[in-house]
N, C-alpha and C positions, 0 to 999 in steps of 0.2 A: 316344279314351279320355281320359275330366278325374278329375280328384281336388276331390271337394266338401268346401270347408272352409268352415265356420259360425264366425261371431264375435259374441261377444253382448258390449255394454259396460253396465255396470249405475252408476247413477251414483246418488250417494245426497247429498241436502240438507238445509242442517240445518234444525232442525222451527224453525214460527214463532214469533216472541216478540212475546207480551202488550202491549199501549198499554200503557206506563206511567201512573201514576196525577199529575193534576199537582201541583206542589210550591206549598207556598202561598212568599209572598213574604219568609219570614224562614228558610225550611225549605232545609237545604245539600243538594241533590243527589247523592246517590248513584249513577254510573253505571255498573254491570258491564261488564266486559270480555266481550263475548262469546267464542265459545270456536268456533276454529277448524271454516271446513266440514271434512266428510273426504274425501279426494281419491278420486276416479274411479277404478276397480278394473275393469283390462280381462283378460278370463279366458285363459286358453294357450289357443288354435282346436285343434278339433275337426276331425280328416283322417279321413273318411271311404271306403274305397278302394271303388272298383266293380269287378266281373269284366270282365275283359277282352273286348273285340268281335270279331265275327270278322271285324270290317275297317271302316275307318271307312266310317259308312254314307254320309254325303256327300263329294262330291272333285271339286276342278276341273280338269280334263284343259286342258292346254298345248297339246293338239294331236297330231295321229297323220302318223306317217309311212309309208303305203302301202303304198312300195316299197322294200325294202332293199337299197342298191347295195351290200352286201358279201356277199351272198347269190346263189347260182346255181342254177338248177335243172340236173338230173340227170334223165333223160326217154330214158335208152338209151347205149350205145356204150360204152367204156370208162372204168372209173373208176377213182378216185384211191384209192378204199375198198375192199380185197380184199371181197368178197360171203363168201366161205367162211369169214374169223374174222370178220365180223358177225353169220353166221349161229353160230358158234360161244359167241360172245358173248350173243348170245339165248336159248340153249339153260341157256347156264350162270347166267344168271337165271331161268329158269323161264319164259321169255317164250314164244311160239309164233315159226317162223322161218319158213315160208311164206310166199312174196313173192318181196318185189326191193326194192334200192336205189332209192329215189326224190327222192331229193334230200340234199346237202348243202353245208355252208356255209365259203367258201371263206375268210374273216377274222372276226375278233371283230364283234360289232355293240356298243355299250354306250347304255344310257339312263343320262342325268347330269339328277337334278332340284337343283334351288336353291331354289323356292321354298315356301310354305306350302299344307301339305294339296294340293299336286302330283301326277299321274298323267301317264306319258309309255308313248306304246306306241309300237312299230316294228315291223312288217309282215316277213316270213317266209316265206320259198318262193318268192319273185318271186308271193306271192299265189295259188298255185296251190291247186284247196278236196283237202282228202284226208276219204277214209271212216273206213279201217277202217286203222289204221296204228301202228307205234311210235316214238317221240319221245325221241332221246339230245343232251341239252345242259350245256355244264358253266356253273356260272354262278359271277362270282365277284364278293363284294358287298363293300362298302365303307358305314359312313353313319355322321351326327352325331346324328342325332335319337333319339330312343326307341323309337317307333316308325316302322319302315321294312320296306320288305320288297321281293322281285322275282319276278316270274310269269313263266309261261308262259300263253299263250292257245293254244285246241283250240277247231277246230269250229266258228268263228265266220264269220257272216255280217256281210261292210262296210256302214258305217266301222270298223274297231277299237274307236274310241272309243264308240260306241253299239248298234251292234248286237249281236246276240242271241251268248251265246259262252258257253263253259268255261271257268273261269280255275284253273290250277293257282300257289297264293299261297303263300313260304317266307316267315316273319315272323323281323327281327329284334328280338330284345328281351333284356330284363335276365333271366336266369333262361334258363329251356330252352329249345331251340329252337321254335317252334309253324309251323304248315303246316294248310293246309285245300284244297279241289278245292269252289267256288263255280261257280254259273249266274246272269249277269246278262244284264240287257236292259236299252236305253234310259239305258245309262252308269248304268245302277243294281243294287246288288244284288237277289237275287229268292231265290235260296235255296243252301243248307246242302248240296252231296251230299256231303259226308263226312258229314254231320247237327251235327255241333261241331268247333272248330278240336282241332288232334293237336297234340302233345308227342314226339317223340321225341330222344334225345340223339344220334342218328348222324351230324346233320344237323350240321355244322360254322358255329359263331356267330361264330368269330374275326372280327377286320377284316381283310378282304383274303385270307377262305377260298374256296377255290372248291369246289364240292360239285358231282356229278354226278347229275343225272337222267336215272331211263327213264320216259318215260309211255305206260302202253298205253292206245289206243283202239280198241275192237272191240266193233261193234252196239252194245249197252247198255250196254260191261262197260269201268269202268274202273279202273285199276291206277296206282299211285303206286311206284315204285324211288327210293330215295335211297344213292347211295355204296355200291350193291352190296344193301342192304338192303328188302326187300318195305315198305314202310308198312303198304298197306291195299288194299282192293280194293272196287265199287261200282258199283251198277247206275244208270244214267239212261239219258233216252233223248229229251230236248225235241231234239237237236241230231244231224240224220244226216249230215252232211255240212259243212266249212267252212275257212277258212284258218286258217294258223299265224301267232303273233305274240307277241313280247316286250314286256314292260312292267317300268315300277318306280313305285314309292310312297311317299310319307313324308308324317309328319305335319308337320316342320319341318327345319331344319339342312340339310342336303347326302350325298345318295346317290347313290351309282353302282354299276351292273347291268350287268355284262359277259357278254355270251353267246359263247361258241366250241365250235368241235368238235362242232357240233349236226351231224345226219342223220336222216333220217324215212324208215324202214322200211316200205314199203304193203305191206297185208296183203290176202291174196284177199278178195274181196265175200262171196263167198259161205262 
């Protein structure tokens, strides 16, 4: 996002003077003063604002991290995570609870970017791909720039950084919170499934908020939860299968993306 500011400098000279006429040899000269140019007049600039993007559309990725060594998978036996208040906890969102525990995360992960127009991802589930599943993480951000923000990736096929994915993106900025659910490929954006970035106030902009997401993924149908709150809900369907992964972004200055408490809820195929 730029702000286009125009400067025009108008400079004005003084108009020419005439050859004098010449003086004969007994005749006194008279010579005018001439009379001051007038000084250069440079105007107040012209801010023009543009509408906000719904992500900068180019970004240089630092690099992807795979494997997340603070992350365990979950594949049977006994867990850490009662099954009966998750299932209760789904219910009391309006989620579907059908399934099993399939994974969760045993310490925070955090992506810390420092430099300009930076993207940082880090890999989720020991990499394991899930279908049809729900996605609980708390995230808590921190940044200097103006624009910054921190995802969630669904359904993406490796590398992180390039291949084909869902990116669920929480934006910080001056003003209201903004949020959108994007499909890119080829480390590039490709489109809109929210169709325009969202506004909502629920979403917690302070420094150093942590905000809670559900993300449902099921066949074509996907669901955005913030803080207890439905956002929105939305059909695609380029992507049937893929792993999970965390990212952050910014345009300048210094941001940090803490993910904890995350767990992925597999839901039946069928």
């Amino acid at each position: 996002m730029s702000l286009v500011s125009c400067l025009a400098l108008l400079a004005c000279s003084p108009a020419r003077q005439p050859s004098p006429t010449p003086l004969s040899p007994t005749a006194t000269a008279l010579i005018a003063t001439p009379k001051p140019a007038k000084p250069t007049i440079t105007p107040t600039p012209t801010i023009t604002k543009t509408p906000f993007p719904t992500r900068i559309p180019t970004r240089t990725s630092t690099g992807t991290i795979d494997v997340d060594a603070t992350a365990k998978a979950f594949l049977g036996g006994d867990s850490i995570l009662d099954s009966d208040k998750l299932k209760k906890e789904l219910a009391g969102l309006g989620l579907p609870n059908t399934g099993a525990l399939a994974w969760y995360s045993v310490e925070p992960s955090e992506v810390l970017l420092t430099k300009y127009n930076e993207t940082q991802f880090i890999g989720a589930a020991k990499n394991l791909e899930f279908a049809n599943f729900i996605l609980k993480v708390d995230v808590t951000w921190n940044s200097k720039s103006g624009l910054a923000g921190c995802g969630i990736i669904l359904r993406a096929t490796p590398p992180l950084s390039t291949g084909p994915q869902y990116q669920f993106s929480a934006l910080r900025l001056s003003g209201a919170p903004a949020w959108d659910m994007e499909y890119w490929n080829n480390g590039a954006y490709v489109a809109s499934i929210t169709g325009e970035v969202k506004y909502n106030k629920v979403i917690s902009q302070s420094q150093g908020a942590t905000n809670t997401y559900h993300l449902l993924v099921n066949k074509d149908k996907l669901a955005v939860i913030a803080n207890g709150t439905k956002l929105g809900e939305y059909t695609y369907d380029k992507q049937s299968k893929g792993i999970i992964g965390w990212f952050g972004f910014q345009e300048s200055g210094e941001t940090s993306c803490v993910f904890k408490n995350a767990w992925i809820w597999q839901l039946p195929d069928k």
